[in-house]
LUMKEFI-106856 format. One record per residue: residue in one letter; x, y, z of N, C-alpha, C in turn. Coordinates in steps of 0.1 Angstrom, whole numbers. Layout:
REM residues N
(node "A"; (X; Y; Z); (X; Y; Z); (X; Y; Z));
...
//
This chain:
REM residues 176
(node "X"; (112; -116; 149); (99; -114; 144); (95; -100; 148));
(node "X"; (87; -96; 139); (81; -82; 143); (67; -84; 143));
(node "X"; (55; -72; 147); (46; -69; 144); (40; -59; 148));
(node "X"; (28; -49; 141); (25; -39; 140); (9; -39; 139));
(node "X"; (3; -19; 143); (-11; -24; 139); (-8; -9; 138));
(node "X"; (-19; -9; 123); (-19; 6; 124); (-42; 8; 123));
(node "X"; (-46; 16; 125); (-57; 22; 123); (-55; 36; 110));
(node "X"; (-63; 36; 103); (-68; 46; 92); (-82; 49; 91));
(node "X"; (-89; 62; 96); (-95; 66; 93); (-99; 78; 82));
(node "X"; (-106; 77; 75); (-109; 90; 64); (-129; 96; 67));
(node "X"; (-125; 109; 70); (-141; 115; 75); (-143; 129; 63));
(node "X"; (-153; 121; 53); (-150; 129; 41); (-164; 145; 44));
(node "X"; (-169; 146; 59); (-173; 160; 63); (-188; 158; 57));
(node "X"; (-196; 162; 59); (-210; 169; 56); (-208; 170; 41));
(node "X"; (-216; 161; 33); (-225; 168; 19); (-235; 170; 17));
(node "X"; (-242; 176; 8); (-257; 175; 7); (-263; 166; -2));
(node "X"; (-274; 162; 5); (-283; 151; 3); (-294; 154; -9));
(node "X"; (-295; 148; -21); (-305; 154; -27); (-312; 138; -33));
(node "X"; (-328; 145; -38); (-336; 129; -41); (-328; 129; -57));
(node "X"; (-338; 119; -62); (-336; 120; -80); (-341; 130; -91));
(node "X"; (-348; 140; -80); (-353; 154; -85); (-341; 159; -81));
(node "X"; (-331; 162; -76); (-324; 174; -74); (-329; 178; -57));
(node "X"; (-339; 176; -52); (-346; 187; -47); (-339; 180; -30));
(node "X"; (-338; 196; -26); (-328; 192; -11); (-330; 183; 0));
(node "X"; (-326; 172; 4); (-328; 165; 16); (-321; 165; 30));
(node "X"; (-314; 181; 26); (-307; 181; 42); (-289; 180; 37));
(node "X"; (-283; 171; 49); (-272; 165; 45); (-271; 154; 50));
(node "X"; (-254; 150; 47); (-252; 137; 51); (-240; 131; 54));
(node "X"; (-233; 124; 61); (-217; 121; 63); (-218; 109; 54));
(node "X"; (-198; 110; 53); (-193; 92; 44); (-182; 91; 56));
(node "X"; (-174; 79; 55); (-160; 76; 60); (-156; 60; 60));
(node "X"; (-141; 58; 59); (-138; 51; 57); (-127; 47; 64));
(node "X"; (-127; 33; 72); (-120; 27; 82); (-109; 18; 79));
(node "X"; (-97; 14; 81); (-90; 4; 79); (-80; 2; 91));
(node "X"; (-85; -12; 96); (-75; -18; 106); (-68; -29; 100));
(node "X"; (-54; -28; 104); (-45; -40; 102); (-39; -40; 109));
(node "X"; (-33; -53; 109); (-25; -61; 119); (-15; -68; 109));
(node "X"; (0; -61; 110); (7; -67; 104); (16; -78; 110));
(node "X"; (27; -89; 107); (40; -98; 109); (49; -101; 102));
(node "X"; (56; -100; 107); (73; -107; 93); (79; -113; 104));
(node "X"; (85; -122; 100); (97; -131; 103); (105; -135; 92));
(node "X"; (121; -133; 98); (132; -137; 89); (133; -151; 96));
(node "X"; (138; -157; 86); (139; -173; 81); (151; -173; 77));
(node "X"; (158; -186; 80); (170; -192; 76); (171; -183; 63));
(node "X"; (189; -184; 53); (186; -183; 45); (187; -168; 34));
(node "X"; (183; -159; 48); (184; -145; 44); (167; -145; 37));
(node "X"; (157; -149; 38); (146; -148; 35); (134; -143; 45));
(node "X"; (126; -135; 39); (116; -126; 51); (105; -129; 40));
(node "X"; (91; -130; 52); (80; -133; 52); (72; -124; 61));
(node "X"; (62; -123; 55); (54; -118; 60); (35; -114; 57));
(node "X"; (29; -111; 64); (15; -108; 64); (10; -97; 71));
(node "X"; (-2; -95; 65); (-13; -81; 71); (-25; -86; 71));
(node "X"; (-33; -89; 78); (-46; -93; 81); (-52; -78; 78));
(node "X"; (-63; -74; 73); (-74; -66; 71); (-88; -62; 70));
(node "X"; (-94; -52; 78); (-105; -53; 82); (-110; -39; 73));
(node "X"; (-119; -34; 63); (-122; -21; 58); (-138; -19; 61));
(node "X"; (-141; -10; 65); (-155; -7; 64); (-155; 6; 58));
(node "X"; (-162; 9; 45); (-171; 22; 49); (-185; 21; 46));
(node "X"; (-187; 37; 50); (-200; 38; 57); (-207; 50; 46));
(node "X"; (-215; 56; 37); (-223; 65; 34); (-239; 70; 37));
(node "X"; (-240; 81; 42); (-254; 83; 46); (-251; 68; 59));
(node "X"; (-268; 60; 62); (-269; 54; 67); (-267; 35; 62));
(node "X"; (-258; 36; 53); (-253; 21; 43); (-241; 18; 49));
(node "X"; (-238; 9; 49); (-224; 6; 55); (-223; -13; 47));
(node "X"; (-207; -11; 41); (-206; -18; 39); (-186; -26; 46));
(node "X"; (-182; -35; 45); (-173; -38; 52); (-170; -53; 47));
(node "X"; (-152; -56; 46); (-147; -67; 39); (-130; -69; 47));
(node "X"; (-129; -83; 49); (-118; -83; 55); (-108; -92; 39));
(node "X"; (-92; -89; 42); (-85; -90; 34); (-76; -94; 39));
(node "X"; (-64; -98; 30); (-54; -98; 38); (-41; -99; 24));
(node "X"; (-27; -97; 29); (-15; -92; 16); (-3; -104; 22));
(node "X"; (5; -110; 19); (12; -119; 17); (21; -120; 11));
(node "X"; (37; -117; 15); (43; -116; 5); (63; -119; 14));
(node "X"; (70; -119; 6); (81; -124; 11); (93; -117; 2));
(node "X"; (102; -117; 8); (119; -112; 5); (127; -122; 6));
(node "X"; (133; -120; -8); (149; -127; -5); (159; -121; -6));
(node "X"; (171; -122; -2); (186; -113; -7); (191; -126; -16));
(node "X"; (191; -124; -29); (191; -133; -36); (211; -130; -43));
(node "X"; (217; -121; -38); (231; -115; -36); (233; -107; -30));
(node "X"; (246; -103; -23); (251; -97; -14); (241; -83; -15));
(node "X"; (239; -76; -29); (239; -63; -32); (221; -60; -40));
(node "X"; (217; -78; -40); (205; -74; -44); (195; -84; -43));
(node "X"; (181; -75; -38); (170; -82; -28); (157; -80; -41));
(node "X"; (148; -94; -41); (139; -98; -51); (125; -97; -40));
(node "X"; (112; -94; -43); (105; -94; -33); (90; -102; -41));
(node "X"; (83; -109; -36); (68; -112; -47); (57; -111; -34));
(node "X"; (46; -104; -36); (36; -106; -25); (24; -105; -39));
(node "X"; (12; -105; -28); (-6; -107; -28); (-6; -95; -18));
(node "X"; (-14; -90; -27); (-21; -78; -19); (-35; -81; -17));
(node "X"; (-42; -74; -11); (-60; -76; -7); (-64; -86; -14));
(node "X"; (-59; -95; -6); (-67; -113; -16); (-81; -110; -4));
(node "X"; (-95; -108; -8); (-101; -111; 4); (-115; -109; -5));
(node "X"; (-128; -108; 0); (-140; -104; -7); (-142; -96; -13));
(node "X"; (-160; -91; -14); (-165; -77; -19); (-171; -70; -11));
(node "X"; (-165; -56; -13); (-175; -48; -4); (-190; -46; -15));
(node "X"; (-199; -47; 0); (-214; -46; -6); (-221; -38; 1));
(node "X"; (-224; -23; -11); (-243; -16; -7); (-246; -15; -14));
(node "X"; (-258; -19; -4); (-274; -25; -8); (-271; -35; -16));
(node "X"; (-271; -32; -34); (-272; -44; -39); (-259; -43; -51));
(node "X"; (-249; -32; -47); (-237; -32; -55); (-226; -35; -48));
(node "X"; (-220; -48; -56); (-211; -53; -55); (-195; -47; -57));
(node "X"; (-186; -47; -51); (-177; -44; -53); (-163; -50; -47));
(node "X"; (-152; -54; -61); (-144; -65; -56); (-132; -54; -50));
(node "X"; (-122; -60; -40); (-117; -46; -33); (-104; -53; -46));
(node "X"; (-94; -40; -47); (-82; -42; -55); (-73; -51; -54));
(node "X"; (-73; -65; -59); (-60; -71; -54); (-50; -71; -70));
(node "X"; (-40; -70; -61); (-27; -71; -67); (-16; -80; -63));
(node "X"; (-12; -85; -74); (1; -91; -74); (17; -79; -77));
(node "X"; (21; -80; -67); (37; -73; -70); (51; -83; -69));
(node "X"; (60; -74; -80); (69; -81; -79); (81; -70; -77));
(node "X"; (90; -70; -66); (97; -58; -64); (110; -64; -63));
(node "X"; (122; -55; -67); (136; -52; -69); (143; -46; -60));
(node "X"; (154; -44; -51); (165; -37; -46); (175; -40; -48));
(node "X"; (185; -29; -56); (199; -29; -58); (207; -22; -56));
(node "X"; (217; -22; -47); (224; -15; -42); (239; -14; -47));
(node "X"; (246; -5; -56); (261; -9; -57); (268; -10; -49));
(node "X"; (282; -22; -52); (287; -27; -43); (299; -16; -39));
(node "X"; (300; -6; -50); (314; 0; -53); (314; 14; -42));
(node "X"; (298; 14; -37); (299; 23; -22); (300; 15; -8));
(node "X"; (310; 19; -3); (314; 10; 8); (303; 20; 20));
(node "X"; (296; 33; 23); (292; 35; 33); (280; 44; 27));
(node "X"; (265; 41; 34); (257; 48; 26); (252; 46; 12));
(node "X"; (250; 32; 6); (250; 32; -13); (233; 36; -13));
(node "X"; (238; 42; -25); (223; 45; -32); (213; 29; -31));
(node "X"; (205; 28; -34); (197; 17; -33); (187; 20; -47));
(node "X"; (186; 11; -57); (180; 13; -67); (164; 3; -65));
(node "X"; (153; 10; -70); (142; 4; -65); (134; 1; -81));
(node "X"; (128; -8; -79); (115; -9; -92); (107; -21; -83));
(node "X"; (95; -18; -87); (82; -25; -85); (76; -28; -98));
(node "X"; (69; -38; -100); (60; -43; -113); (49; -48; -110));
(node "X"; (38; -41; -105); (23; -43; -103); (12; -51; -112));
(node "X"; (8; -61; -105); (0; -63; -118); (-15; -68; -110));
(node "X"; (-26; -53; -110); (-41; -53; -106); (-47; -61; -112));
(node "X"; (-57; -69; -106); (-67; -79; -112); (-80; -67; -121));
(node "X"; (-77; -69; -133); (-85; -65; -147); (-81; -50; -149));
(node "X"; (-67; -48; -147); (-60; -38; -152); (-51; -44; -157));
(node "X"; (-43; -33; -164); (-24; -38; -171); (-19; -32; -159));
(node "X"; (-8; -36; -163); (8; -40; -152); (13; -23; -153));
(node "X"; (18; -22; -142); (24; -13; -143); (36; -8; -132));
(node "X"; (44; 0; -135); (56; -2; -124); (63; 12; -117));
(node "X"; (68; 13; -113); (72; 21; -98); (90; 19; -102));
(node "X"; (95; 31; -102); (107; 28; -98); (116; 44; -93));
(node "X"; (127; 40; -85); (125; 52; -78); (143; 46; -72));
(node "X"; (150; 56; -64); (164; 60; -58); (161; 63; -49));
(node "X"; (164; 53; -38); (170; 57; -21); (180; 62; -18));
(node "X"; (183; 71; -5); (200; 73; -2); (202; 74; 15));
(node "X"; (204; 66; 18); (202; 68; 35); (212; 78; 35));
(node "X"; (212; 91; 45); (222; 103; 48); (230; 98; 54));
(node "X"; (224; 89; 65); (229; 85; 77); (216; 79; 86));
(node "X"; (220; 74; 100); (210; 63; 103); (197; 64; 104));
(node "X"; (191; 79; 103); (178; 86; 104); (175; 93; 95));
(node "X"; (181; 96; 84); (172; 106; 74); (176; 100; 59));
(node "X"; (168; 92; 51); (168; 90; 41); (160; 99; 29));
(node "X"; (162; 102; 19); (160; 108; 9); (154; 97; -4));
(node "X"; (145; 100; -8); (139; 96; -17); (133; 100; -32));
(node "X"; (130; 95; -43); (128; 103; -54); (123; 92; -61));
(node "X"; (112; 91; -70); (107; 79; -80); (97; 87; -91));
(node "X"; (94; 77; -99); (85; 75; -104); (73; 68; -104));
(node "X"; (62; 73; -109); (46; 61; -105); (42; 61; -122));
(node "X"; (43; 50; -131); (34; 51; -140); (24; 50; -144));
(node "X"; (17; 42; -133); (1; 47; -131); (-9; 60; -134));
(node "X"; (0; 64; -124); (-9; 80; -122); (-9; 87; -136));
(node "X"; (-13; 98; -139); (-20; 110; -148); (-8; 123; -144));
(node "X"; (-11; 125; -132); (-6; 133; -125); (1; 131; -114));
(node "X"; (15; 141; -109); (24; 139; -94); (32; 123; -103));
(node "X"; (35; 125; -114); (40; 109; -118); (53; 110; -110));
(node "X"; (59; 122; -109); (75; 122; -101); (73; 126; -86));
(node "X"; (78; 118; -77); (80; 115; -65); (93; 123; -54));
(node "X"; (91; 128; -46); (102; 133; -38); (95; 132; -20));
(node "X"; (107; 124; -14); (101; 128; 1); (118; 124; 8));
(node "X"; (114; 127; 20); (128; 125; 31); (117; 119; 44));
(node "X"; (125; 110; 46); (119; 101; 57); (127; 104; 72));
(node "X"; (124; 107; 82); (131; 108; 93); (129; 100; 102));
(node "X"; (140; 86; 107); (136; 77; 118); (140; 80; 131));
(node "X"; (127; 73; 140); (130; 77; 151); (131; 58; 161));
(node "X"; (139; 55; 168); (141; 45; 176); (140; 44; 191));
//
C-alpha cells in the first residue's frame, strides 16, 4: 500500500477593487487552497485501487468559500501488455459565495495502457484517456511514453479539450 499528501496553493497578488461605478476602492487579494490525502492498494489479481480525499477552499477579497471531494478509481492489467483503468473524480459538493452556487467538476474517466510486446527492454507505452465531465461532451487525451531508463522518462500527447498547447512534450526525472 502506498500513501501521499500533497498541499497546492495558488496567490493570484493584489487587484484593484472597484464599486459598480467603476470608482476606485483600493485593492484586494484571491487564493486558492487544495489539500489531499491520497491511497492505493494492490489486490490479488493484478488489480490497484485507490482514493484521494479533498479539501478546496478559495478565498476572494473577504468571501471564502470551501468544499470537500474526493476521486476513486482502480487499475487492472487485463494482459500481460495491457492495463484498463475507470475512476470518479471530485464526486463531492458546491463551492458557495454569498449566494452563488457552484458545482466543483466531476468527471468520470476511462483510461488505457499498451505496451508492445515485441520490445523486450524499455517498450514505448501507448496511452489514451476518455473523459467524460458532468454537462460537458467526452473528450480524450492520448499520448506516448518511453522510459530511457530507470529515471528519465520522455513524454509527448495530445489534449482535445484545449483551444490551445493541444500538443504535449515533457521529460520526467525520478528520484528514489
Amino acid at each position: 500500500a502506498d500513501a501521499g499528501l500533497s498541499i497546492d496553493f495558488l496567490n493570484y497578488g493584489d487587484m484593484e477593487k472597484r464599486d459598480k461605478f467603476g470608482t476606485d476602492q483600493g485593492t484586494f487579494t484571491a487564493n486558492d487552497l487544495l489539500l489531499n490525502f491520497g491511497y492505493s492498494k494492490r489486490l490479488k489479481n493484478d488489480i490497484r485501487i485507490g482514493f484521494n480525499l479533498k479539501y478546496f477552499t478559495s478565498k476572494i477579497d473577504d468571501v471564502k468559500a470551501d468544499v470537500a471531494a474526493f476521486d476513486v478509481g482502480a487499475l487492472a492489467d487485463v494482459a500481460e501488455n495491457i492495463t484498463l483503468g475507470l475512476a470518479i473524480q471530485n464526486f463531492g459538493g458546491q463551492l458557495k459565495f454569498i449566494r452563488e452556487k457552484e458545482d466543483i467538476p466531476l468527471n468520470f474517466r476511462i483510461s488505457s495502457k499498451y505496451s508492445p510486446l515485441k520490445y523486450k527492454k524499455n517498450p514505448p507505452n501507448l496511452l489514451c484517456d476518455v473523459n467524460i465531465p458532468r454537462g460537458q461532451k467526452p473528450n480524450f487525451n492520448v499520448g506516448v511514453e518511453l522510459w530511457l531508463n530507470e529515471a528519465i522518462a520522455v513524454r509527448n500527447g495530445y489534449k482535445d479539450k484545449v483551444e490551445k498547447n493541444r500538443f504535449l512534450n515533457n521529460i520526467e526525472f525520478r528520484t528514489e
